[in-house]
GUTORLUM-897036 format. One record per residue: y, z, x of N, C-alpha, C in turn; residue number from 1; residue in one letter. Coordinates in steps of 0.05 Angstrom, whole numbers, plus 5000, padded with zeros to 4 digits. Atoms other than C-alpha are relative to their C-alpha. Last residue first. Example, Ala and Ser with C-alpha at 12.3 -4.5 7.8 and 13.67 -1.06 7.14 Angstrom:
! residues 2
PT   nY   nZ   nX  caY  caZ  caX   cY   cZ   cX   n res
PT 4976 4999 4984 4979 5143 5273 5022 5014 4985   2   s
PT 4976 5000 5018 4910 5156 5246 5024 5000 5018   1   a
***
This chain:
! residues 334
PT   nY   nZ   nX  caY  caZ  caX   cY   cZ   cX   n res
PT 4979 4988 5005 5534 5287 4502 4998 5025 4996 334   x
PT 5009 5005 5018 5457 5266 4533 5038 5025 4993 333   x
PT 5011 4975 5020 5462 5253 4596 5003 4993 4968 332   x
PT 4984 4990 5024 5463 5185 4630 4990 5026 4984 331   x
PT 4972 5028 5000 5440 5150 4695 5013 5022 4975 330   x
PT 5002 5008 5021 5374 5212 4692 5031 4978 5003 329   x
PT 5005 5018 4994 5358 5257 4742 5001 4982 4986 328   x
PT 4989 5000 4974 5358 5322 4701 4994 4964 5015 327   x
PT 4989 5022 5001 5343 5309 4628 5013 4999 5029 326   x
PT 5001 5024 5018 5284 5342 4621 5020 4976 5007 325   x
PT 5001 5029 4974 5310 5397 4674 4983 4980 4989 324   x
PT 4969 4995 4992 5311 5451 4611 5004 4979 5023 323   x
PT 4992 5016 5024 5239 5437 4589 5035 4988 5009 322   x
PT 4981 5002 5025 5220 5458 4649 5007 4992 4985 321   x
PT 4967 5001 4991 5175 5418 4710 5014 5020 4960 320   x
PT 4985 5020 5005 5099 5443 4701 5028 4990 4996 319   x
PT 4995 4996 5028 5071 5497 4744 5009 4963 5002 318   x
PT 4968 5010 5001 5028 5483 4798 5016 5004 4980 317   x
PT 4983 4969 4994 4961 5522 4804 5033 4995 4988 316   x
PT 5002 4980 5016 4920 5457 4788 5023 5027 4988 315   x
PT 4985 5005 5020 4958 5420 4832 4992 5002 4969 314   x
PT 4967 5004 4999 4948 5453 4884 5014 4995 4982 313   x
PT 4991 4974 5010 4878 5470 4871 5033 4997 4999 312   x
PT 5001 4998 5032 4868 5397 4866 5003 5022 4997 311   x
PT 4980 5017 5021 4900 5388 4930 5000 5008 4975 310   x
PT 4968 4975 5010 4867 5447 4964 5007 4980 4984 309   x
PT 5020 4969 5024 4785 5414 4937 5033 5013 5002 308   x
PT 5003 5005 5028 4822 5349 4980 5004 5023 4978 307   x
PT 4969 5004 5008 4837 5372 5044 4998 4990 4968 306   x
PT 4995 4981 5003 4762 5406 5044 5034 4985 4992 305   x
PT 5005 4990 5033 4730 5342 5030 5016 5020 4987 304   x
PT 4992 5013 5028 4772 5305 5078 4996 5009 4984 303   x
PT 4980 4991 4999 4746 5357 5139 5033 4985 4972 302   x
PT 4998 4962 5005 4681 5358 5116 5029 5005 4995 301   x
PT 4999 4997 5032 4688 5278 5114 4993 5034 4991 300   x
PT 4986 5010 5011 4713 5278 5188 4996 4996 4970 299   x
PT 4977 4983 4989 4666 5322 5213 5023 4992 4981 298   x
PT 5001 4975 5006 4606 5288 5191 5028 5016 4996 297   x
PT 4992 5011 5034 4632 5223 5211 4996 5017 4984 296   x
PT 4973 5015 5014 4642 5249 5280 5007 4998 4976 295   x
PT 4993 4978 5001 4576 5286 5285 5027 4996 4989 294   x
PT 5006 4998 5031 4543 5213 5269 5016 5031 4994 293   x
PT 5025 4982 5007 4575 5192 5332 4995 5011 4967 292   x
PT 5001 4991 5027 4637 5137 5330 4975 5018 5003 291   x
PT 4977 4985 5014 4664 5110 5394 5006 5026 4969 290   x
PT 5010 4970 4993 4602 5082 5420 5024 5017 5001 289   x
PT 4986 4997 4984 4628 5007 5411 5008 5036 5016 288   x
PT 4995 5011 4984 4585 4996 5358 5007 5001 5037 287   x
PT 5023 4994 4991 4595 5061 5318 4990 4980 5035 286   x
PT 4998 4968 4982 4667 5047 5324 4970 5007 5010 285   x
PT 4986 5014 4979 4653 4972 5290 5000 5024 5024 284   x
PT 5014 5012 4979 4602 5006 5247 5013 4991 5024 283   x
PT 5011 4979 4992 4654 5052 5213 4981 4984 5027 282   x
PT 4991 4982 4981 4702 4998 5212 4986 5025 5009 281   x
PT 4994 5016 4980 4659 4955 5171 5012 5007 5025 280   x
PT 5030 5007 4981 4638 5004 5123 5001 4984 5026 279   x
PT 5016 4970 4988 4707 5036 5113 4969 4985 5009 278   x
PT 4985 4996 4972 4728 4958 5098 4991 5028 5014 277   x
PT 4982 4972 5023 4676 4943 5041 5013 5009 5038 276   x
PT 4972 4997 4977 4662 4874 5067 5007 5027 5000 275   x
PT 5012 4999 4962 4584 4875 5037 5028 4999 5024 274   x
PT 5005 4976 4996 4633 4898 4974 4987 5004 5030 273   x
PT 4986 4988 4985 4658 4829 4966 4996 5034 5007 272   x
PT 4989 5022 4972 4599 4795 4952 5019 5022 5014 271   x
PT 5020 4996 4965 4582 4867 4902 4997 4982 5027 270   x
PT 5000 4968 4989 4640 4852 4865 4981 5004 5023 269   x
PT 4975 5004 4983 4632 4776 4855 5002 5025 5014 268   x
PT 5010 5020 4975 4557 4782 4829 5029 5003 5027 267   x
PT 5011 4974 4971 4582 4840 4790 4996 4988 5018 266   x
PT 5027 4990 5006 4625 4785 4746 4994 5016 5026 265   x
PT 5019 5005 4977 4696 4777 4737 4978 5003 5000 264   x
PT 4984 5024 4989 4748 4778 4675 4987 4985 5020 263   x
PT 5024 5031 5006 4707 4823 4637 5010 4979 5014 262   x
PT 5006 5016 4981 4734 4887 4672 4983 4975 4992 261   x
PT 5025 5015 4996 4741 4929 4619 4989 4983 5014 260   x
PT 5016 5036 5005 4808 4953 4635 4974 5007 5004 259   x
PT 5000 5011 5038 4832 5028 4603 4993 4964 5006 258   x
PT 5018 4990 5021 4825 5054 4675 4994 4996 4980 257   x
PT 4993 4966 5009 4863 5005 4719 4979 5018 4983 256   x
PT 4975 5005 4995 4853 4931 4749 5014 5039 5000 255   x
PT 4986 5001 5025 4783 4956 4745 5021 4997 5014 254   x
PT 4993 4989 5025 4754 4975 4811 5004 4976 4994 253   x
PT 5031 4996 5008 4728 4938 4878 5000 5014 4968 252   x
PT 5006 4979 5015 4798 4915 4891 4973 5000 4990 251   x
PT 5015 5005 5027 4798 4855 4940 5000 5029 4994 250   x
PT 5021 4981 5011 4837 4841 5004 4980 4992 4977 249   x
PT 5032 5009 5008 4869 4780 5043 4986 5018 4993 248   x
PT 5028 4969 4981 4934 4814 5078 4982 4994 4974 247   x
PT 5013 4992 5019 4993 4754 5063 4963 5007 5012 246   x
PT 5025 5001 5002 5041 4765 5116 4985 4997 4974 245   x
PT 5018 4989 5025 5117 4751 5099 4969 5000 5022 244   x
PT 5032 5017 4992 5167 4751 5160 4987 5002 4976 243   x
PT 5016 4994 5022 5250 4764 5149 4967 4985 5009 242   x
PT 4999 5008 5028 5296 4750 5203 4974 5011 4989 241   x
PT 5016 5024 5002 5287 4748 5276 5008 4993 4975 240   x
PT 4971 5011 5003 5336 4808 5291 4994 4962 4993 239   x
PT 4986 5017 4975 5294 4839 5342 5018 4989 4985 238   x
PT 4977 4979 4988 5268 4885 5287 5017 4991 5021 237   x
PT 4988 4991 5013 5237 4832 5251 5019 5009 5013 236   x
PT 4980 5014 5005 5204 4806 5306 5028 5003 4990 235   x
PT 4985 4998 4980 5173 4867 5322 5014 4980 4997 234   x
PT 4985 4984 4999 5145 4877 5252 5022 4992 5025 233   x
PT 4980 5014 5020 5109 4816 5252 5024 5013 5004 232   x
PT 4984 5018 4982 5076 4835 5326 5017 4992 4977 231   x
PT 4982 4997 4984 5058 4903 5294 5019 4978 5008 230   x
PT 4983 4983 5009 5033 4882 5224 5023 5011 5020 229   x
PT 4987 5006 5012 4990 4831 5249 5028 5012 4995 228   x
PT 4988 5009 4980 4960 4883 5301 5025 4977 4985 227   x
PT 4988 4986 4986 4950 4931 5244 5017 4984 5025 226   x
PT 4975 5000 5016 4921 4885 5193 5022 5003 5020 225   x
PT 4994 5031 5001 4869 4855 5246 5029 5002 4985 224   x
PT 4984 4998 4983 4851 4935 5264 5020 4965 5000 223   x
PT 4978 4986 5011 4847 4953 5187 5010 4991 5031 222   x
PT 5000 5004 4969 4797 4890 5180 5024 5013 5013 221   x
PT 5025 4973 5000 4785 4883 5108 4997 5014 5017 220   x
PT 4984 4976 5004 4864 4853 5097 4977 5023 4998 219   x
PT 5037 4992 5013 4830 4789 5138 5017 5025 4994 218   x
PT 5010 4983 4991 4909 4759 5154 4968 5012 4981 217   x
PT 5025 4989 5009 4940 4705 5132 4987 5013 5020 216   x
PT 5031 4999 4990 5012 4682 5160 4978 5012 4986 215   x
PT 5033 4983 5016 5076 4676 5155 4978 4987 5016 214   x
PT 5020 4998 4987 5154 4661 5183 4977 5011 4988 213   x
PT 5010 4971 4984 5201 4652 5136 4975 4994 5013 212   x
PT 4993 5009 4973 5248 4576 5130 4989 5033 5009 211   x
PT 4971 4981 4993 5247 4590 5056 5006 5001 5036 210   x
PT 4985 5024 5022 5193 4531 5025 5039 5019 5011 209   x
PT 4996 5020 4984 5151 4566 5092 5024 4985 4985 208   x
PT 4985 4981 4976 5149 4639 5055 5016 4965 5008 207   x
PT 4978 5003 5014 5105 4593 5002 5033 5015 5019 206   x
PT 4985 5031 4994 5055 4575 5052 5025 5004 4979 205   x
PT 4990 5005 4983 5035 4649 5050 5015 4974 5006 204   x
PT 4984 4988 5000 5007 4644 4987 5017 5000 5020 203   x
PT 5001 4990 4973 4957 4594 4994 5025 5012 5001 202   x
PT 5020 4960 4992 4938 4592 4919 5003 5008 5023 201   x
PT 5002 4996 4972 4991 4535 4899 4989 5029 5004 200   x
PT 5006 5025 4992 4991 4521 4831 4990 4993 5027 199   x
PT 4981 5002 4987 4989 4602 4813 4991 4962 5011 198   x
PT 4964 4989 4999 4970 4633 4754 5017 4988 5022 197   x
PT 4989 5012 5027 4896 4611 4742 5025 4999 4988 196   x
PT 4999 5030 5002 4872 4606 4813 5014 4987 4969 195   x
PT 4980 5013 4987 4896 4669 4823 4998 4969 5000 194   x
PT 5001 5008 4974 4850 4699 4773 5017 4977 5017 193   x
PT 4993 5020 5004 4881 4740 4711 4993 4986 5032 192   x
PT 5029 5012 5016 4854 4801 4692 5002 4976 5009 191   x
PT 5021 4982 5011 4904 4846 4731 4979 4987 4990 190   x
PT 4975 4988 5007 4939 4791 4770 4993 5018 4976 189   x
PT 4995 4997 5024 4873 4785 4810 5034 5001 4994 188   x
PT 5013 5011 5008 4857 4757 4882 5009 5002 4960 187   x
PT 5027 4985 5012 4863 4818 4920 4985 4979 4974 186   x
PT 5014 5008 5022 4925 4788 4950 4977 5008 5001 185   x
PT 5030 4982 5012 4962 4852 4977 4990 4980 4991 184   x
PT 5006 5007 5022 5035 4809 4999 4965 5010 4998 183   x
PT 5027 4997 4995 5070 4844 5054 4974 4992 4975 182   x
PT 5019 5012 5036 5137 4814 5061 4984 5001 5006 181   x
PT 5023 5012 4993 5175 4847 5128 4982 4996 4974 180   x
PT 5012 5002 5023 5250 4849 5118 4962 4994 5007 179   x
PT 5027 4997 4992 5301 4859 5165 4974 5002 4980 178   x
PT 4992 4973 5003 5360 4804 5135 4971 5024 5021 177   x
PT 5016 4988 4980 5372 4746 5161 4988 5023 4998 176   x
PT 4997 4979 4986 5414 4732 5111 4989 5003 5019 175   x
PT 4968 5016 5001 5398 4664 5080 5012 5024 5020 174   x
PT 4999 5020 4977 5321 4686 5093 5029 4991 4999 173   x
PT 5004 4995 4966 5333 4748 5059 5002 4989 5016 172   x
PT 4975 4983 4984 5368 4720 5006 4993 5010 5028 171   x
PT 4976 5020 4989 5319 4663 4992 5022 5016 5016 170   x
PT 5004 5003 4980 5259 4719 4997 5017 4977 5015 169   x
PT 4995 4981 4978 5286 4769 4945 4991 4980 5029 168   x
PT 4970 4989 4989 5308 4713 4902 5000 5012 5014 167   x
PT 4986 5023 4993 5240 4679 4896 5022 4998 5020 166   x
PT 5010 5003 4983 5204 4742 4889 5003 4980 5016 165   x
PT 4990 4979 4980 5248 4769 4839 4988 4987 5039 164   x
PT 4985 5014 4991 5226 4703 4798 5014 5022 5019 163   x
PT 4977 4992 5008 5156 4725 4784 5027 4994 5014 162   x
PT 4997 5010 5020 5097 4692 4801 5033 5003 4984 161   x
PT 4989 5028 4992 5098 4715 4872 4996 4984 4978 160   x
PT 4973 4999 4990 5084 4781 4841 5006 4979 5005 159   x
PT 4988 5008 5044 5013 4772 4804 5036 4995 5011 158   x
PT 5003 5040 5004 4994 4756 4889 5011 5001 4971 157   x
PT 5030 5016 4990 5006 4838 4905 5010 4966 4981 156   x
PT 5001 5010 5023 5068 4868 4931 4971 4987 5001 155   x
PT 5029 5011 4997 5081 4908 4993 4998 4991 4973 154   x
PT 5002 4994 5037 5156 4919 5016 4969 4982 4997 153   x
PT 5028 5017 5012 5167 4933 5091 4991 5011 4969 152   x
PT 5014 4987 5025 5238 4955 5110 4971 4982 4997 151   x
PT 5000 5029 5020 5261 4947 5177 4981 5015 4971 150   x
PT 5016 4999 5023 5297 5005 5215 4997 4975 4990 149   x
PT 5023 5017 4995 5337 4989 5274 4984 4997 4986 148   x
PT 5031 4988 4984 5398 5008 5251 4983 4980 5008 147   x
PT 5003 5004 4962 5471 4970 5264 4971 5024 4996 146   x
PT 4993 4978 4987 5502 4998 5189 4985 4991 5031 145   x
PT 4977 4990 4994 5498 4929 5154 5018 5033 5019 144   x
PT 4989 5010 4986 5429 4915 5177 5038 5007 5002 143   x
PT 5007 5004 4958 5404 4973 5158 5005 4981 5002 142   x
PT 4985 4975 4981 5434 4972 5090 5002 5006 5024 141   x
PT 4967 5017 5004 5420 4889 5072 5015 5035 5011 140   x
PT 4993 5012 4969 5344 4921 5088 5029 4991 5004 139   x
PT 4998 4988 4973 5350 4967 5042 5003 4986 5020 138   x
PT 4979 4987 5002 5372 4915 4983 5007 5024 5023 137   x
PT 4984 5018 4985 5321 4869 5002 5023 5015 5012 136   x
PT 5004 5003 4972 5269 4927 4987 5017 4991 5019 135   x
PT 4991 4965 4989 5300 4941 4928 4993 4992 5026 134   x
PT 4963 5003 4995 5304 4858 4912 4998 5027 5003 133   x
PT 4996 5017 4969 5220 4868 4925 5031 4999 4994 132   x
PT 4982 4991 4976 5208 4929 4889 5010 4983 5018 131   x
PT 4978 4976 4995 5205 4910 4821 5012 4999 5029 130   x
PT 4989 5014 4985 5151 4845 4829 5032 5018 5005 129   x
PT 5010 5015 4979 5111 4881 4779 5020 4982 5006 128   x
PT 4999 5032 5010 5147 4931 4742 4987 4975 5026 127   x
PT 5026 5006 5016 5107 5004 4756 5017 4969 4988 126   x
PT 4992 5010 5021 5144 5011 4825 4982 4987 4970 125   x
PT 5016 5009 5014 5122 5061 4871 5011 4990 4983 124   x
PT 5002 5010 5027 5172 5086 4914 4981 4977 4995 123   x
PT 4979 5009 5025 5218 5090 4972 4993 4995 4979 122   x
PT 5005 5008 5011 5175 5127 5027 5012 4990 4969 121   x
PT 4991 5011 5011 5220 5148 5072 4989 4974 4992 120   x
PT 5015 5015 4984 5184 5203 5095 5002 4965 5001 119   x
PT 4998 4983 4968 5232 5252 5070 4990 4977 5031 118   x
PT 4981 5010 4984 5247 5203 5014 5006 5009 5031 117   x
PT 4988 4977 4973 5178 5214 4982 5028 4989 5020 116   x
PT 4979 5008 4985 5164 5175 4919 5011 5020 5020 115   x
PT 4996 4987 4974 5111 5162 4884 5024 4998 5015 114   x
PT 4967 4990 4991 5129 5127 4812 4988 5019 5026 113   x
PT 4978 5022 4996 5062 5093 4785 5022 5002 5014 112   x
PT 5025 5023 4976 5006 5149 4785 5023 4986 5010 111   x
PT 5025 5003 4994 5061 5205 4760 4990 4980 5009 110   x
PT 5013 5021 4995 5136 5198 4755 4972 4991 4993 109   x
PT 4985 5020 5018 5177 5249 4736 4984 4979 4999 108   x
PT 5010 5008 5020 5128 5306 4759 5012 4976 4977 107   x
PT 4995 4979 5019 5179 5325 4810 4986 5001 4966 106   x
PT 4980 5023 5017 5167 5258 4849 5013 5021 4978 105   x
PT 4986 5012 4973 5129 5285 4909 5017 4995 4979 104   x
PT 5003 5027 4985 5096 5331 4859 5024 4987 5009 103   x
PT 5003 5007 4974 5112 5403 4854 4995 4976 5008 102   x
PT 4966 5002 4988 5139 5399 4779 5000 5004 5028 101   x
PT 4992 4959 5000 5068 5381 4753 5031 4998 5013 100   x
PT 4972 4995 5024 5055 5312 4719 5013 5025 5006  99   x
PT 5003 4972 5029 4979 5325 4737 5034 4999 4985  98   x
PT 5019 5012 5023 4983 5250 4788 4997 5022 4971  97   x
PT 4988 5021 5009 5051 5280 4819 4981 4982 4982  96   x
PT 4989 4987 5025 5004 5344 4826 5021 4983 4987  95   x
PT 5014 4995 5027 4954 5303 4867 5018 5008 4980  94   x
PT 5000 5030 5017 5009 5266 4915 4981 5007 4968  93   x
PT 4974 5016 5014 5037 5333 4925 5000 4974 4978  92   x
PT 4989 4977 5019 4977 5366 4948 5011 4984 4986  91   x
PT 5012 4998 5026 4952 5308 4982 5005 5015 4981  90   x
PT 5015 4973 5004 5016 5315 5036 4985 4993 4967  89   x
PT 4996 4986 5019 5051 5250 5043 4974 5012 4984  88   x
PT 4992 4973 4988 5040 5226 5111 5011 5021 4975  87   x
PT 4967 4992 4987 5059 5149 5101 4995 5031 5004  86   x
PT 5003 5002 4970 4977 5139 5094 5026 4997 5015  85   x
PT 5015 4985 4984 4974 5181 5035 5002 4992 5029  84   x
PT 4983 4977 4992 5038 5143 5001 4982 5020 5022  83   x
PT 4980 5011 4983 5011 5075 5018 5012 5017 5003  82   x
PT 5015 5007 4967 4937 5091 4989 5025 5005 5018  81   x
PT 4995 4971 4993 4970 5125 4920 4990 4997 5030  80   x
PT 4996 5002 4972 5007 5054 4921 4991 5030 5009  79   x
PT 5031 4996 4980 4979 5019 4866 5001 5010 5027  78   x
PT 5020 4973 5019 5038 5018 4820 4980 5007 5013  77   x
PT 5001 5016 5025 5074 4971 4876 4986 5025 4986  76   x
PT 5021 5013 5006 5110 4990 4939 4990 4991 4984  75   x
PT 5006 5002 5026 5165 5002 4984 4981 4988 4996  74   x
PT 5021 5013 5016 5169 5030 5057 5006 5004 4970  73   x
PT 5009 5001 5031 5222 5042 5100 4980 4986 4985  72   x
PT 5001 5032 5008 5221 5038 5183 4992 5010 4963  71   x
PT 4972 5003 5013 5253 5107 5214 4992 4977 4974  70   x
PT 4993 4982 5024 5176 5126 5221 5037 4995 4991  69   x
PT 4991 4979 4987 5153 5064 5255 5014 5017 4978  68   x
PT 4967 4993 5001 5109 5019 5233 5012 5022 5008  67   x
PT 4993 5013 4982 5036 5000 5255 5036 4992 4998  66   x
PT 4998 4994 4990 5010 5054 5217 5014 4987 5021  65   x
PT 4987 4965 4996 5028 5042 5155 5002 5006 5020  64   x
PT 4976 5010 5002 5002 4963 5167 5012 5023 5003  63   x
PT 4992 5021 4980 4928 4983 5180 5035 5001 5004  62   x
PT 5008 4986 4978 4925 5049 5134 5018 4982 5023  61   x
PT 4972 4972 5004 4958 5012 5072 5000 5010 5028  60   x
PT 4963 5006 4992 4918 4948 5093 5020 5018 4998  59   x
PT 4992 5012 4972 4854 4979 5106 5023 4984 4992  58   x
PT 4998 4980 4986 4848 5025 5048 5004 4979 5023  57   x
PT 4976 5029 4991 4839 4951 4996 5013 5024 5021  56   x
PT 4990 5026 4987 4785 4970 4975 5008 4991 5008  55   x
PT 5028 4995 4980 4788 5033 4929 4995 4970 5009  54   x
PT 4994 5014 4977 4863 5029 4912 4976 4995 5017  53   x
PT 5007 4989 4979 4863 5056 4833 4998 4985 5030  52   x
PT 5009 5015 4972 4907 5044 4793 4985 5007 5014  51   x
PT 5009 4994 4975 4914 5100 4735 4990 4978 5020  50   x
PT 5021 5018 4984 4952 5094 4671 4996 5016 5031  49   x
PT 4990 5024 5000 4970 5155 4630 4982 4978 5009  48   x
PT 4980 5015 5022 4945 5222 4640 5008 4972 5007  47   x
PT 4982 5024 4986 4906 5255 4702 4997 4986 4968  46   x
PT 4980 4988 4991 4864 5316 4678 5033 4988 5011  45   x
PT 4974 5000 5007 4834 5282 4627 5017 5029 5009  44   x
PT 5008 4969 4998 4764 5303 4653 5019 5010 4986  43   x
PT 5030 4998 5030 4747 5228 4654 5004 5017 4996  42   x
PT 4986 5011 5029 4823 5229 4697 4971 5000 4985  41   x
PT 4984 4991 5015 4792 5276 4737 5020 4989 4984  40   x
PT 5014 4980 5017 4731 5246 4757 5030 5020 4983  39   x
PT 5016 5010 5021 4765 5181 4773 4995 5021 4991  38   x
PT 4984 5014 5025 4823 5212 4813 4986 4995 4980  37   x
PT 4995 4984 5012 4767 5240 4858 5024 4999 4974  36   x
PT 5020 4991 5012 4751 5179 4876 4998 5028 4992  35   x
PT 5009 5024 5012 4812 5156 4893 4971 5010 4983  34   x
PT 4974 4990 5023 4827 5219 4937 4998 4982 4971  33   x
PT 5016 4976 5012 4748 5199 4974 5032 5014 4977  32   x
PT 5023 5006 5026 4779 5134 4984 4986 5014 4979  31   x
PT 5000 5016 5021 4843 5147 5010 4975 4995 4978  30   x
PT 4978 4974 5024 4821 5209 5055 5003 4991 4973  29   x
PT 5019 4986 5024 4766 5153 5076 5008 5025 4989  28   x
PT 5003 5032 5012 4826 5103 5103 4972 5021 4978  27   x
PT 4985 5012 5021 4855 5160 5136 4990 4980 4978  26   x
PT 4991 4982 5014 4803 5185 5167 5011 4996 4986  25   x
PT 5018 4994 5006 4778 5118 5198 5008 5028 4987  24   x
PT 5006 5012 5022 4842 5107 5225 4981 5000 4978  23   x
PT 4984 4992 5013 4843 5169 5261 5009 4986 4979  22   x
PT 5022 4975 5020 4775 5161 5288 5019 5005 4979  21   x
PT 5015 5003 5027 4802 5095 5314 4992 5021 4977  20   x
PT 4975 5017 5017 4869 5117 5345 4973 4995 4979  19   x
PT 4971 4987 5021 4835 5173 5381 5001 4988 4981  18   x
PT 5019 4989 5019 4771 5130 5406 5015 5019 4977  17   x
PT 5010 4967 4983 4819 5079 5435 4989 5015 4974  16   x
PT 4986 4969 5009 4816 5010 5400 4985 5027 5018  15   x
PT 4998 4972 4984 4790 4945 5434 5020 5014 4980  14   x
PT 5033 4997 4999 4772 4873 5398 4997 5035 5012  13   x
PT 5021 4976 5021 4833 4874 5365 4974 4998 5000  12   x
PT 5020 4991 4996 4883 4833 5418 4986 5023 4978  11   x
PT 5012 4991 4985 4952 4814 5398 4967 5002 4996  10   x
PT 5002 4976 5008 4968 4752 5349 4989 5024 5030   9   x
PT 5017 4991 5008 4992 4693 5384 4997 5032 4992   8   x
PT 5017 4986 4973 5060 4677 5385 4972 5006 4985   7   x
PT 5004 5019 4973 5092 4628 5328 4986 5006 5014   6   x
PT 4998 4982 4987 5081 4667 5261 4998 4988 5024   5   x
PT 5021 4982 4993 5078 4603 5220 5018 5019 5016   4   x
PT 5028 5009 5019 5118 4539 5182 4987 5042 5009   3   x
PT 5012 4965 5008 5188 4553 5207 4982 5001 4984   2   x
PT 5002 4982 5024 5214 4476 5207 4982 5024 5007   1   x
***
């Protein structure tokens, strides 16, 4: 029986100074974009709901990078981490948060709906457990056309409650299909702790009830995601079949903006905060004399400034027409 990820994981005691600094950018683009989200939704510049991703920057980063650019990504309401670290220009992603008609999504969307097809990023889904039969559904494309592309769909632990999550991983495994299951547990299903929704809390062991390969991964640990993420991937693409990881985080927010967060206490927060992944990876570089203080300097000058254009960006932006209202749409209006 197909219990685990058979081979051992690669090596992540070594990163080149490149690859790290570059993770480490990314991962505090996310944070510091994120945190700028906050001040401008209090400023009600940003509408609706708002997810935020602070915490959990090392699995988007980690995993993102350890795919290839033909390889599709889907994701969940919480994915402004997964679009920044696919390469989709802050500008974009800000004025998709203002509702403007330059965002990635033509202001159709905002926080919830990202969607860049250039980069073939496939979307933010605001139903939980949404994207996973989309996901299936790409992968059932690349295989039927002879690519190599695999799709990786990221869901968090409220998902494997739902019955999409059942179906998308019987078919896959009945199929073979390319499919890499990246499950975000963070522990909550917005208010609701995993111990109180699911009979079985070792997520990954459920992959096993389908003959998929898994595994647990530290999701604080962007180089632990990354190597995970590669050797799963490679299977995949060989034609292995379908893998799930489940990438071990924690959201340091609110489920969203309008939660009160009574569900947990600070005690918990701040435990998991001595993990706070940017902190951990900073030292690790430091460490390993990869990281100077000029570096980190540099690199949050050069975040702050990508930022300050975003919000001008999407400041400046107009808003989509009244008249393209109904553009994009299954059905007009007679």
């Amino acid at each position: 029986m197909t219990t685990a990820v058979a081979d051992p994981l690669p090596d992540t005691t070594t990163v080149t100074q490149q690859h790290g600094l570059e993770l480490l950018r990314q991962m505090i683009l996310i944070r510091r974009f994120e945190e700028r989200c906050v001040e401008l939704y209090s400023r009600e510049k940003i509408r609706g709901f708002l997810h935020l991703y602070i915490g959990e920057e090392a699995v988007a980063v980690g995993a993102i990078n350890a795919l290839s650019p033909e390889d599709e990504v889907v994701a969940t309401y919480r994915e402004h981490g997964h679009a920044l670290a696919r390469g989709t220009p802050p500008g974009t992603v800000m004025a998709e948060m203002y509702g403007k008609a330059t965002g990635c999504s033509h202001g159709h969307g905002g926080s919830m709906h990202l969607f860049d097809a250039g980069r073939r990023f496939f979307g933010g889904y605001a139903i939980v457990g949404g994207g996973l039969p989309i996901a299936v559904g790409l992968a059932l494309a690349d295989k039927m056309k002879d690519n190599r592309s695999i799709t990786a769909c990221f869901f968090g632990d409220g998902a494997v409650a739902e019955g999409e999550f059942h179906e998308s991983l019987n078919l896959a495994a009945l199929w073979k299909l390319p499919v890499l299951f990246l499950c975000e547990n963070n522990l909550y299903a917005m208010g609701t702790h995993i111990t109180r929704h699911q009979s079985q809390t070792d997520i990954a062991l459920k992959a096993g009830g389908y003959g998929i390969p898994h595994d647990q991964v530290d999701g604080m640990d962007v180089l632990a995601v990354g190597a995970a993420v590669r050797h799963a991937a490679e299977g995949v693409r060989r034609g292995d079949g379908p893998c799930l990881l489940e990438l071990q985080t924690y959201r340091f927010r609110a489920h969203s903006m309008y939660d009160p967060e009574l569900y947990r206490s600070k005690e918990e927060v701040a435990h998991w905060r001595r993990r706070d992944p940017l902190m951990l990876f900073t030292a690790r570089l430091r460490d390993a004399g990869l990281l100077s203080e000029a570096d980190l300097a540099g690199i949050e000058h050069e975040v702050a400034v990508e930022i300050d254009r975003a919000v001008v960006f999407a400041e400046d932006a107009p808003l989509e027409p009244v008249a393209d209202l109904l553009k994009d749409v299954y059905a007009g209006v007679p």
